[in-house]
N, C-alpha and C positions, 0 to 999 in steps of 0.2 A: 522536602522529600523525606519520607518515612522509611527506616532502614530497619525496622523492624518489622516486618513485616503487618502491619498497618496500627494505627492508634486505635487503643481500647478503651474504653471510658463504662466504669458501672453506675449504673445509675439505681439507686438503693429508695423504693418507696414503704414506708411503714403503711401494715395496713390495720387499723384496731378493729378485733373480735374476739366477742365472749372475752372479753378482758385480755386476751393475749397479743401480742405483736407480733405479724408477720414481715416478710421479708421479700420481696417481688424485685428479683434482678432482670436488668435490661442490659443486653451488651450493645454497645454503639462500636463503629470501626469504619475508620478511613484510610482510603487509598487512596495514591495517586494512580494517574495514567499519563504515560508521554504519549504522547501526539506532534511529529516531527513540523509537520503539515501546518499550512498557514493558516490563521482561522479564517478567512474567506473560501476556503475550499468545502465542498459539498460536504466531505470525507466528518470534518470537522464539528460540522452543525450536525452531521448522524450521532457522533459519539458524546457529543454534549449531550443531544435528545434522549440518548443512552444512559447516559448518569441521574440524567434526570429522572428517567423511568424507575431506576435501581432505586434510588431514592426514595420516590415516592412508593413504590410498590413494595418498599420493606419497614415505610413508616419510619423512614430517617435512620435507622437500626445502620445502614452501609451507606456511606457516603463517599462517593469517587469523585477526587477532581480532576479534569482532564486539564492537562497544561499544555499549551500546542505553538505553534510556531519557533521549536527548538531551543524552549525558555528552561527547561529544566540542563540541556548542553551533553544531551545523549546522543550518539551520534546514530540512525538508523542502521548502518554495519554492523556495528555492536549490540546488535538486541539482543543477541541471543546469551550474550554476556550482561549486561545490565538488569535483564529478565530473570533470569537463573539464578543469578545471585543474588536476587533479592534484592538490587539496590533501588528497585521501582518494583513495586507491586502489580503492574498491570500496564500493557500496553498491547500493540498488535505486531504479528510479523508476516513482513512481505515477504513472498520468494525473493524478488529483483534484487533486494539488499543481501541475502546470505553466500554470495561467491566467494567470500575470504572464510567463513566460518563452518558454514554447511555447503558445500557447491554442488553436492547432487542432489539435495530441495531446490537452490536455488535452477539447478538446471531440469527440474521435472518438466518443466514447459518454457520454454524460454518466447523471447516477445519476436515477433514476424514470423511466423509458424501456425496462427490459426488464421484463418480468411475469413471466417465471417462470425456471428454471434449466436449462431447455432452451432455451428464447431465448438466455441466456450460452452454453450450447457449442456455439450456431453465428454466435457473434459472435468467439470467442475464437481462430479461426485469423485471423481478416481484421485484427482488431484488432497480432496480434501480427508480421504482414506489415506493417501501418502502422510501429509500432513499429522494426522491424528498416530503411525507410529513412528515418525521421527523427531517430535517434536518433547515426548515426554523422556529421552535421556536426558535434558538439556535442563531438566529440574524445570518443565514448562507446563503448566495446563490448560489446553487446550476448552474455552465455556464457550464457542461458537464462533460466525463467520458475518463481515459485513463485503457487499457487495461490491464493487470496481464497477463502475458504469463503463459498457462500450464508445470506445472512446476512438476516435481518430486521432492521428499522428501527426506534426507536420515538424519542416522544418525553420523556424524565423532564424531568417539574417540578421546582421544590419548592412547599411550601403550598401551593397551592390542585390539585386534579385536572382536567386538562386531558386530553378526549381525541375537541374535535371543533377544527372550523379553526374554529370564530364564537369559542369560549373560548380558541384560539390566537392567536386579533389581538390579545387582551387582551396577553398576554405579550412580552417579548423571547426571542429563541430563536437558539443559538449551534449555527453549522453548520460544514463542513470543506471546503467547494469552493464556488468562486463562479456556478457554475449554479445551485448549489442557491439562495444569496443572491435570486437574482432572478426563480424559483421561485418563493421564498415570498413575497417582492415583489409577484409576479402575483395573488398570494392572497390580498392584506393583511396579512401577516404581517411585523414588522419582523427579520430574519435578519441575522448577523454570522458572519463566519468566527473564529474563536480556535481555536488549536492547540489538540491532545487535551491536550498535558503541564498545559493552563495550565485545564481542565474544571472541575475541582474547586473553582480558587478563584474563578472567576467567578461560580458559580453559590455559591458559601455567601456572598460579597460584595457579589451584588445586580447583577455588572454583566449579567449573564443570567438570567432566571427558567426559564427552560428549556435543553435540549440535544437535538439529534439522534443516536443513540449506537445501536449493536448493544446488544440486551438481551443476548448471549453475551460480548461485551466490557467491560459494563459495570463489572466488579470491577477490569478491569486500569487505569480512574482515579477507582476508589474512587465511580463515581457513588451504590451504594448507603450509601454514607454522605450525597452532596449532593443526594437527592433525594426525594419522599418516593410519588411517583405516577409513572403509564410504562404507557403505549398505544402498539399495535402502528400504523405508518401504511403501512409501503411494505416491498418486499424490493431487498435491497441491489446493487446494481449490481456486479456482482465481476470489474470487471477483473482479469488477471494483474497483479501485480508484476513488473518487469522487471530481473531480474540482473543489476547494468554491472559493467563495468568502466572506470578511464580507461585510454583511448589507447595513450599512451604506455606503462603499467604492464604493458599486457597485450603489444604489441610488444619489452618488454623480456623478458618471461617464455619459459626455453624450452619448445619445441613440445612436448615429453612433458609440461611441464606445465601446457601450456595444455588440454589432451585430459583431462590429469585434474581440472580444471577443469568443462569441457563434460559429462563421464561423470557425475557429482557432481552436479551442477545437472538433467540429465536425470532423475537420481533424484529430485533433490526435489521435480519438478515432479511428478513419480509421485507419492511421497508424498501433497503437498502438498494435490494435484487430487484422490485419494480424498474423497468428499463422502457414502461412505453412511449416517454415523452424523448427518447434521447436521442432521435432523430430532427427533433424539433430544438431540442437546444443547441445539438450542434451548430443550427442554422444562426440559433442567433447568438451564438458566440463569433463566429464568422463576420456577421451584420457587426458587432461589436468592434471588433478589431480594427474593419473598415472606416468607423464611426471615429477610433481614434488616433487613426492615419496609418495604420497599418495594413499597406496593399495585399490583397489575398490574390496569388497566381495562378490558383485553381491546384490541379494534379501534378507530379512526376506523369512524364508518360507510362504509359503501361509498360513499355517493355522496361524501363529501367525499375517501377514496380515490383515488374514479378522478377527482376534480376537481384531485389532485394531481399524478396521471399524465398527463393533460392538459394541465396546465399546462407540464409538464417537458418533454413533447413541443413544443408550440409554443417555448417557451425556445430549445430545440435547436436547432431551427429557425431561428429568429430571429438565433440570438449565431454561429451560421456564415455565416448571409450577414455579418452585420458584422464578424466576424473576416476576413471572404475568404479565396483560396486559402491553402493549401490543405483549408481548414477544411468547403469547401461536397463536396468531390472526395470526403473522408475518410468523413462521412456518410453519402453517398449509396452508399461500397463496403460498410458497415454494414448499410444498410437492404437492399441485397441481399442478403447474409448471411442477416440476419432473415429476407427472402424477403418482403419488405412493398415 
């Protein structure tokens, strides 16, 4: 990990003419990236393809290593601290994670609250205007956005099949943002946040009987081994992920490479934002699950569905007025968006 805000390296070529020596400086500089995320996740293989691009496109001059599956022992809560202070040079911030540090970013859209994947792309400029001025107190720089594939929701047991909310009271169930916690509060369901890395062993140790998990993710932490049942409830909320950089590290970088920095990250959001196959993968992430014994229930019924979506909605509601500014302002430029 580089606490300096990245390694410099000169690299000094003589060059001889008309009898004089020149001097041709090259500055080289690496950074890291954390990357919480498993390397079998899609997320993963973007941000590689990323570095790679930076790389090549700067002629080796910036070199980023992405480190992923929570090997550098950053905790995703604390980005905004790890980031800021320079103790990583570069990573990305979700909303879903900043309810202890930022809670009115992370509550600018909270997850069960859009319906469908055209509601996301016309949240997703206003949201990333939010982003772009709350994000630079925080000593953060904002070089671009990679995409969250629309994702379905579900939720895998083990033992028994669960796949309405009356047979969800019964259980505990391990979620990943604290809207969702009081969400399912509203519903009688008792919910806990536990990070993705730590899934697996909560649920084969009893301290979760359940999880809420993308059925397309669900291999990259091994749920079809911790699980034995998985019903569809809601579609995922897909905020961008947001590209930082710290401060300092990008103020020290020069200007050609900060452009190919910018150029690089444009791409990936291209990339990344393509969504036309994501109907087809769901399917066979599903086919998959099946394939390794994990019975798929099909849906929650509707009504306990939209008794989800409603509840998220009030949540929403509720947790910005008590966050106050700027959490109630953030919403309400959202709900325009939406056009609601």
């Amino acid at each position: 990990m580089n606490l300096h805000f990245g390694t410099t390296r000169l690299l000094l070529g003589g060059t001889l003419a008309f009898g004089l020596v020149g001097t041709a400086v090259a500055q080289e500089v690496a950074w890291d990236f954390n990357n919480n995320y498993a390397i079998a996740r899609d997320e993963t293989g973007y941000l590689e393809a990323w570095a790679d691009d930076i790389r090549e496109s700067s002629g080796g001059r910036l070199d980023i290593t992405v480190h992923s599956g929570g090997s550098m022992g950053l905790a995703d809560a604390d980005v905004l601290q790890w980031l800021g202070s320079g103790a990583v040079e570069s990573g990305f911030v979700y909303a879903n994670f900043l309810g202890r540090d930022a809670p009115a970013l992370q509550l600018a859209l909270t997850q069960g609250v859009v319906g469908s994947d055209e509601e996301m792309a016309l949240a997703i400029p206003e949201l990333q205007a939010i982003f772009e001025e709350a994000l630079p107190p925080f000593n953060i720089q904002i070089v671009g956005y990679m995409g969250l594939p629309p994702l379905g929701v579900a939720i895998f047991c083990q033992d028994d099949p669960v796949d309405t909310l009356d047979e969800l009271r019964e259980k505990r169930l391990r979620v990943w943002a604290a809207d969702q916690v009081t969400t399912f509060e509203q519903l009688g369901v008792a919910a806990e946040i536990i990070p993705q890395e730590e899934i697996y062993v909560a649920l084969t140790t009893g301290v979760v009987d359940c999880a809420l998990y993308p059925p397309r993710l669900a291999h990259t932490v091994s749920l079809q081994e911790a699980s034995d049942y998985a019903a569809y409830l809601y579609p995922v909320t897909a905020i961008p992920y947001v590209i930082s950089v710290n401060q300092d590290a990008w103020d020290a970088l020069p200007e050609d490479l900060q452009q190919v920095v910018l150029d690089a990250t444009d791409r990936l959001w291209a990339t990344s934002s393509d969504y036309s196959d994501a109907a087809d993968q769901d399917q066979a992430a599903v086919d998959g699950l099946a394939e390794a014994g994990v019975e798929w229930l099909g849906s929650f019924p509707e009504e306990d569905r939209s008794a989800f979506t409603d509840a998220a909605a009030e949540v929403w509601r509720v947790r910005v007025e008590e966050v106050g500014p700027p959490a109630p302002e953030y919403r309400q430029r959202i709900l325009e968006a939406l056009g609601r």
